[in-house]
C-alpha positions in Angstrom: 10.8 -33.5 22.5 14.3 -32.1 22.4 14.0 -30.1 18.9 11.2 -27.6 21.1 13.4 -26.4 23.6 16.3 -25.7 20.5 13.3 -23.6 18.5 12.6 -21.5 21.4 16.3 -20.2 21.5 16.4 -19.8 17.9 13.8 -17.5 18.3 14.6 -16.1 21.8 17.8 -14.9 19.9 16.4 -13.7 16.6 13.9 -11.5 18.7 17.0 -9.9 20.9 18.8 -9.7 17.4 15.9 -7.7 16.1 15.5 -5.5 19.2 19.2 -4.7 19.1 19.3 -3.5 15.7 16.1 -1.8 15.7 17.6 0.4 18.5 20.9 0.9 16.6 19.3 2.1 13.5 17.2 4.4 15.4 20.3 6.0 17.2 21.6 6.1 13.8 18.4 8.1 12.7 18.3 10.4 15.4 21.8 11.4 14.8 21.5 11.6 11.4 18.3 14.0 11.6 19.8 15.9 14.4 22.8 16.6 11.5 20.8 17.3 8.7 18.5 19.7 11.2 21.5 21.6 12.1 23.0 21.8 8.6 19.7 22.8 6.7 19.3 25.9 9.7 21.4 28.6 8.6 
């Protein structure tokens, strides 16, 4: 009974793990395509 409560926050923190990175890498893609946008312009 006590190895159920230990899985859920294993996976309680690889979800938040995932959500945080997801939203880094697309902060890092917007900035990225915002560069490229502006450099590729004139």
């Amino acid at each position: 009974m006590k190895r159920k409560p230990d899985l859920l926050w294993v996976l309680v923190v690889l979800f938040s793990l995932g959500v945080v990175t997801t939203g880094y890498t697309q902060g890092l893609w917007e900035r990225q395509g915002e560069a490229t946008s502006q450099v590729s312009k004139p």
